[in-house]
C-alpha positions in Angstrom: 72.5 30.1 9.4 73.6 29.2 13.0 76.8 27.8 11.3 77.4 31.9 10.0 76.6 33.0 13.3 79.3 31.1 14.9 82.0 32.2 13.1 83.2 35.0 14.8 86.5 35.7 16.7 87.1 35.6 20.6 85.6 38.9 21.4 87.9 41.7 23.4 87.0 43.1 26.6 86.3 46.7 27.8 87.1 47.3 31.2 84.7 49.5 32.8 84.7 51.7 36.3 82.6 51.1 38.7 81.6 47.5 38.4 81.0 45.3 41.1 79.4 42.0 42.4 76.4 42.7 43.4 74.4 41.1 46.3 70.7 40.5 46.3 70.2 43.4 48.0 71.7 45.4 45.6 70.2 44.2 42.7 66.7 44.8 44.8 67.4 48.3 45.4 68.5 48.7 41.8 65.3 47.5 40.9 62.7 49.5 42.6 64.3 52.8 41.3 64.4 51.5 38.0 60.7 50.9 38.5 60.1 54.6 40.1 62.4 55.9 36.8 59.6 54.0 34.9 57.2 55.3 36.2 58.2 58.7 36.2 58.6 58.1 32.1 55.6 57.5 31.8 54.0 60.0 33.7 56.0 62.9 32.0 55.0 61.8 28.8 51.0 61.0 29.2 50.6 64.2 31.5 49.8 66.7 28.2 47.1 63.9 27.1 45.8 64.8 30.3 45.7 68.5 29.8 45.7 69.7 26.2 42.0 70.2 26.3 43.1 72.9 28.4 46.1 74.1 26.3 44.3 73.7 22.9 41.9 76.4 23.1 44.5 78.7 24.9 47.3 78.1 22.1 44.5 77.8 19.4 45.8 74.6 18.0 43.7 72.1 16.3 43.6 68.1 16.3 46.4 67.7 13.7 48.6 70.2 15.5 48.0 68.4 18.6 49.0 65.5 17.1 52.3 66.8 15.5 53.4 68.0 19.0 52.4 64.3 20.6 54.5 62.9 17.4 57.4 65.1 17.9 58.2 63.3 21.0 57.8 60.1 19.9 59.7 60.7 16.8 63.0 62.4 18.5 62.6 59.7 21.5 62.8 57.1 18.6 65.8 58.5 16.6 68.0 59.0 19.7 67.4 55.4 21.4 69.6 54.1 18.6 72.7 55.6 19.7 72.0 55.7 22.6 71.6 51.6 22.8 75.0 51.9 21.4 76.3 54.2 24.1 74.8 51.9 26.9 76.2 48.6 25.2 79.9 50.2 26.0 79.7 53.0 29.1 78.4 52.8 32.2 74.7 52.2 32.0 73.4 53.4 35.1 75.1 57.0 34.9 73.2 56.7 31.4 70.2 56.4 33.1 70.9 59.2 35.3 71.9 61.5 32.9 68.8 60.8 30.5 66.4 61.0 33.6 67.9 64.1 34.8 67.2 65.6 31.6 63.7 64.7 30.2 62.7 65.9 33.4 64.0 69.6 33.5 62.1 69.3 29.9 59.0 68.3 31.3 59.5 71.0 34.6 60.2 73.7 31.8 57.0 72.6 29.7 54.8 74.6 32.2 56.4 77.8 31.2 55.4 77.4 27.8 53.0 80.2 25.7 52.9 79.5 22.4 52.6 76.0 19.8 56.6 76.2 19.3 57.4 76.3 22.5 55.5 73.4 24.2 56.7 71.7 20.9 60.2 72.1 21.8 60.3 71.0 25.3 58.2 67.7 24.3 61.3 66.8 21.7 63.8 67.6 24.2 61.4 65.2 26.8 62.3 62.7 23.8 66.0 62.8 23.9 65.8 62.1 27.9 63.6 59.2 27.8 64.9 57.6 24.2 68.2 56.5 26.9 66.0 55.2 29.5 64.9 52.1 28.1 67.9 50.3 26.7 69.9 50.6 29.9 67.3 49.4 31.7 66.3 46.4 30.3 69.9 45.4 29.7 70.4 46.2 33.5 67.6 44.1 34.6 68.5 41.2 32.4 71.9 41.4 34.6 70.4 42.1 38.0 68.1 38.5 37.5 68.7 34.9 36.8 66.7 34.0 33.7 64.3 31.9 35.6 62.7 35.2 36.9 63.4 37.5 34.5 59.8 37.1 32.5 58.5 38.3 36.3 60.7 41.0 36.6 60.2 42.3 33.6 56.8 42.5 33.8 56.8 44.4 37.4 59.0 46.8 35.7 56.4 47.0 32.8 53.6 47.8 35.5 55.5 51.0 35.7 54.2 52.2 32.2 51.0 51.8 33.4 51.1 52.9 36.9 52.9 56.4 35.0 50.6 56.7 32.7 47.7 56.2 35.5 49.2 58.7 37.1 49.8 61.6 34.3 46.2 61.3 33.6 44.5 61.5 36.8 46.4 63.9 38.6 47.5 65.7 35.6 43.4 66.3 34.7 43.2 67.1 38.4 45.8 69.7 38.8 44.5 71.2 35.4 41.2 71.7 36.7 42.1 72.9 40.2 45.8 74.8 39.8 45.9 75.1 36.4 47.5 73.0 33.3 50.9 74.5 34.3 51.4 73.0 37.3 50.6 69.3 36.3 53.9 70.0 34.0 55.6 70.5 37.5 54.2 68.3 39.7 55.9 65.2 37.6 58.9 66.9 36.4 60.5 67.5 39.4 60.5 64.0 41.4 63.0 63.3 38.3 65.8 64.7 39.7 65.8 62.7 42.8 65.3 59.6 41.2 68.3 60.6 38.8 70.6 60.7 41.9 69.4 57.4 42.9 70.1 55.4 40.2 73.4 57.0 40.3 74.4 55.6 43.1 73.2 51.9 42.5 75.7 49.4 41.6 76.1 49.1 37.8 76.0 44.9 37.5 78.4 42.5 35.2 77.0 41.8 32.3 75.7 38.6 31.4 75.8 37.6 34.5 73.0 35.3 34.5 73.5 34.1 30.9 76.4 31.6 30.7 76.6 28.0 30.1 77.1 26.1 33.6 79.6 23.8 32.0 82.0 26.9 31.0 81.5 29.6 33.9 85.3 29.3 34.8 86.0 30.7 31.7 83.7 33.9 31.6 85.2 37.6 31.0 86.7 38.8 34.3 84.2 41.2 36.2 83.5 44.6 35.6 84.6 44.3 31.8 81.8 44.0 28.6 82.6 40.8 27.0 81.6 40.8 22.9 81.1 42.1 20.0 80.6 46.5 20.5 79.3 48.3 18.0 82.5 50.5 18.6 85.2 47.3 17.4 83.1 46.5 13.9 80.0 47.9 13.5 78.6 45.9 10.3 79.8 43.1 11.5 77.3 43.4 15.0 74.4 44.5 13.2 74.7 41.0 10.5 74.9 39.2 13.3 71.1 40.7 15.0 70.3 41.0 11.4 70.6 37.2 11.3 68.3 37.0 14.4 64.9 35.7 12.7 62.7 36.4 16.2 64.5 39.9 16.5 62.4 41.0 13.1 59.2 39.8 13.9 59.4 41.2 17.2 60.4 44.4 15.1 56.8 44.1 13.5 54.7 43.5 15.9 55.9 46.2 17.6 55.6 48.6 15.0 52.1 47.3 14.7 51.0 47.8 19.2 53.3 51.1 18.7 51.0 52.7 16.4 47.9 52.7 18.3 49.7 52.7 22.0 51.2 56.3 20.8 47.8 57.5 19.4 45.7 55.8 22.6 48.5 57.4 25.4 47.6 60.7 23.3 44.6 61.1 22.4 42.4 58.6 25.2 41.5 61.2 27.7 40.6 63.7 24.7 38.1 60.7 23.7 36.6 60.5 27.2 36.1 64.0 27.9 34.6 64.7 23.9 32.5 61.4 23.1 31.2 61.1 27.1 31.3 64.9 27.8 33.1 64.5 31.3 35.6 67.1 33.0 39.2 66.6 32.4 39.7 65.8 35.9 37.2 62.8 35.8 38.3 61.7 32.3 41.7 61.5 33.6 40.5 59.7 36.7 38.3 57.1 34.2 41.2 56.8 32.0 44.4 56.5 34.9 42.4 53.8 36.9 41.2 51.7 34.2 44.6 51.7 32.9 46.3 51.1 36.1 43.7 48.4 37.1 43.7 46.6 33.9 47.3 46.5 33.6 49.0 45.7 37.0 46.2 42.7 37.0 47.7 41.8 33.2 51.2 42.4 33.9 51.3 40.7 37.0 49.6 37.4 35.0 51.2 37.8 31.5 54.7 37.8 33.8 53.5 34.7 35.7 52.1 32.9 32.7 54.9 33.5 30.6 58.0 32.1 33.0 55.7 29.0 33.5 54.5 28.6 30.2 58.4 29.0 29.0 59.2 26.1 31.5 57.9 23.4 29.4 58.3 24.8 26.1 61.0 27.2 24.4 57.7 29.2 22.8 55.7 29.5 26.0 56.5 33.5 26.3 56.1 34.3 22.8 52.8 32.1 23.2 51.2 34.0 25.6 52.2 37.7 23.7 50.5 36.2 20.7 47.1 35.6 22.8 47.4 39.1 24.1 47.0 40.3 20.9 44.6 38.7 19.0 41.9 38.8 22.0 42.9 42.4 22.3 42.2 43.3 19.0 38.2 42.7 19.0 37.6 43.5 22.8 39.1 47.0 22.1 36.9 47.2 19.2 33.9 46.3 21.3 34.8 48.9 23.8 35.0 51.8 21.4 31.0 51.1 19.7 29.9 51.7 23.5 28.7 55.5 23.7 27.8 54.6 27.3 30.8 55.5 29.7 29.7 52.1 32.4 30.3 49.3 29.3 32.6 51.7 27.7 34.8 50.9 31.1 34.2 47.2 31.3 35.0 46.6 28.0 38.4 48.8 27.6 39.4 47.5 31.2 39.3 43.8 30.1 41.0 45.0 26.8 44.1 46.6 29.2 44.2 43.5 31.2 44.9 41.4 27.9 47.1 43.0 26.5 49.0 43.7 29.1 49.8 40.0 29.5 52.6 40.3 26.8 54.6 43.5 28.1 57.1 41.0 30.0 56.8 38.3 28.2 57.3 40.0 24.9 60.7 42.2 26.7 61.7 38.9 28.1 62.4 37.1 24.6 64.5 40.1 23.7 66.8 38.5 26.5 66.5 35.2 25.3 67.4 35.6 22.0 70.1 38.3 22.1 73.9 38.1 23.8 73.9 40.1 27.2 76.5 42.4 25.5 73.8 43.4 22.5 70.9 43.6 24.3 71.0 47.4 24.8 71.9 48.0 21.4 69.3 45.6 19.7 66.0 47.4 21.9 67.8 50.8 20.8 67.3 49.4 17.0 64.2 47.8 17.2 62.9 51.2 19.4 64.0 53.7 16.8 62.6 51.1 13.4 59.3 51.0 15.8 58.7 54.4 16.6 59.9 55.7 13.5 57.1 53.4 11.4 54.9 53.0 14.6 53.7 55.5 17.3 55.8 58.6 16.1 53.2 59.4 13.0 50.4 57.8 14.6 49.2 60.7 16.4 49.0 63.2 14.0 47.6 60.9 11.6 44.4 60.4 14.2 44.9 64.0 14.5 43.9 64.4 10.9 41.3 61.7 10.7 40.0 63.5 14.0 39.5 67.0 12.2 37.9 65.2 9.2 35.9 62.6 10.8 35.8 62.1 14.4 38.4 61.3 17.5 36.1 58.3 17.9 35.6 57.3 14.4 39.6 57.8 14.0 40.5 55.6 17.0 37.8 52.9 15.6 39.8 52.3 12.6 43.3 52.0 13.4 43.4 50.5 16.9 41.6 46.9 16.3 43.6 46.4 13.0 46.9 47.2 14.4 46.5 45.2 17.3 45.6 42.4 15.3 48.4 42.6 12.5 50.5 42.3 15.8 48.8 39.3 17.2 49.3 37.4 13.2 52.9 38.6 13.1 53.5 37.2 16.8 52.4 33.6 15.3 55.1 33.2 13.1 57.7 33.8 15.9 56.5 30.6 17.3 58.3 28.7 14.6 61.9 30.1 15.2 62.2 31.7 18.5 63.3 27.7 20.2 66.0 27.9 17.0 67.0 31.3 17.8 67.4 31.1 21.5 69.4 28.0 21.0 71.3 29.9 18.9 72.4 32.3 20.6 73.7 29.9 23.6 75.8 28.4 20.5 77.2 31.9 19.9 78.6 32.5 23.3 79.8 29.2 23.6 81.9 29.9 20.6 83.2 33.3 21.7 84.4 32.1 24.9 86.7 29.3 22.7 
């Protein structure tokens, strides 16, 4: 297999504007508005979780057509980061940043002047188009930015902004909602957007693979400023074989489908839970909901990131390891949190549920890196995005939507979020035995492409 991988032709380059070396200060800055940008995401899509017990009885909608409108999103955010990976694998990927930032947030802004079910659902797809470029530039920026001794780390700072966002959609969008009005929730995280567009705009786009190349054969890297590979644009087919090939990249593809399907239903539908099965206010059930999340995460993120470099130190497996732990003890202590009809155990229980499985969300972004050629990267998270929120998070909602109106939102959420989380944690075990093979496997590739 690693013999079919090697035998490609010297790759051509694609000069590109605007790259430069980059100093640590740079890379720093880059950083922390890559974080805000995150951030931001996340906030623009969780604030309607926070409000739509507010909208529903105002547009008349019911649980399933709630949960179409939550799908819509994720199922236009998942077919657009495909070719959109594409793009950022051969333009200029922090202007795609900018652009994509700049527009899911004049779709979240325009959101609040919505009055009707096809209206709000149209500004939530258009959120999807914004946000579906987001996350493939960025990871493949980072992965540029850091040496691969701290990328695990950096990673999973950056991955603290999902939950920080999400924090912060809930609690001040249940806030606002109760206070100013659902409306202005839409505004309040749609505008800060802009600015953060013109930010990253002006950050230094960094070389690509960077950080990736043997010691031994530096002297002989791509000139800087150019993308050095394989691009989707030269010979498509031949690209997607070669992550095809990729044994790691597939189960990674699974277990993300698996953590997709109840992450999109939770991120909708876990303040609706609070404020029906606890009978709390929207503004506390989005503060209950946006702290424990936040708590539970940066406390997980912050030791899944740590845990993960060290772990990866001593043995090729180590972050792949500690994703596959995540799972499987978040599986039953989610499913001990939602028997609790009780809000105090309820807490305790879901918060130590956040902080394990937030241990994987660097480690399990970090492995991406390892296993896939800086000039891929974007374009392999675009595919394995769009294949897991296609089959993942972008039905999930509506289908706890449905079992909601038939059942229960509690009974619904009791079903499908143990078992998917678990699925995850089983298909996570069988990366252990070719992610070493893999990684080495890809340093065998770019040592051939550079002969």
């Amino acid at each position: 297999m690693i013999a079919a991988l090697m035998t490609t032709t010297k790759p051509r380059t694609y000069p590109l504007p605007n790259v430069k070396p980059i100093t640590r200060r740079q890379a720093r800055f880059a950083f922390i508005v890559l974080l805000v940008i995150n951030i931001l995401n996340y906030a623009d899509r969780s604030i309607l979780g926070a409000v739509q017990t507010k909208i529903q009885p105002e547009f008349h909608l019911s649980d399933t057509e709630l949960g179409f409108i939550i799908s819509s999103f994720l199922l236009i955010y998942g077919l657009a980061t495909f070719p959109l990976g594409i793009w950022a694998d051969k333009g200029v990927r922090k202007n795609i940043v900018a652009a994509c930032v700049g527009i899911w947030s004049v779709a979240t802004a325009l959101a609040g002047f919505t009055h009707n079910f096809i209206q709000l659902l149209l500004t939530r797809s258009v959120l999807g188009v914004g946000e579906a470029g987001y996350a493939p530039a960025s990871l493949s920026m980072i992965g540029d930015y850091f040496p691969k001794s701290v990328r695990g780390r950096m990673l999973s700072l950056w991955s603290i902004g999902n939950v920080v966002g999400t924090a912060i959609g809930q609690i001040a969008g249940g806030i606002i909602a109760v206070t100013l009005g659902w409306r202005w929730a839409f505004f309040f995280v749609g505008i800060p957007g802009l600015i953060a567009a013109f930010l990253i705009w002006r950050a230094v786009e960094p070389e690509r693979g960077a950080y990736d190349r043997v010691e031994d054969e530096a002297g002989e890297d791509a000139s800087e400023g150019e993308i050095v590979g394989h691009s989707l644009g030269t010979n498509v087919w031949q690209t997607f074989k070669q992550i095809a090939r990729i044994r790691t990249y597939w189960i990674l593809l699974g277990s993300f489908i698996a953590s997709f399907f109840i992450v999109g239903a939770a991120t909708g539908w876990i303040t609706t839970y609070i404020v029906r099965d606890f009978k709390l206010t929207e503004a506390q059930a989005g503060l209950v909901s946006g702290l424990t999340l936040a708590t539970g995460s940066i406390i997980g993120t912050i030791i899944g990131g740590w845990l993960g470099d060290s772990l990866q130190k001593r043995r090729p497996q180590g972050r792949l390891i500690i994703s596959t732990i995540s799972f499987l003890l978040g599986a039953p202590l989610t499913l001990i949190a939602l028997t609790f009809h009780n809000i105090y155990p309820f807490v305790a229980f879901f918060t130590l549920a956040i902080i394990t499985l937030s241990l994987c969300l660097g480690p399990i972004n970090a492995v991406i890196q390892d296993i896939i050629e800086p000039d891929k990267r974007a374009t392999a998270t675009g595919l394995l995005l769009l294949l897991a929120h296609l089959l993942g998070d972008a039905a999930s909602p509506i289908i706890i939507g449905i079992l909601a109106d038939h059942t229960s939102l509690g009974t619904a959420l009791l079903i499908t979020a143990p078992t998917c989380l678990f699925i995850a944690g089983l298909i996570c075990l069988l990366g252990l035995k070719t992610v070493a093979g893999d990684m080495e496997a890809m340093q065998q590739r770019m040592r051939r492409a550079r002969v």
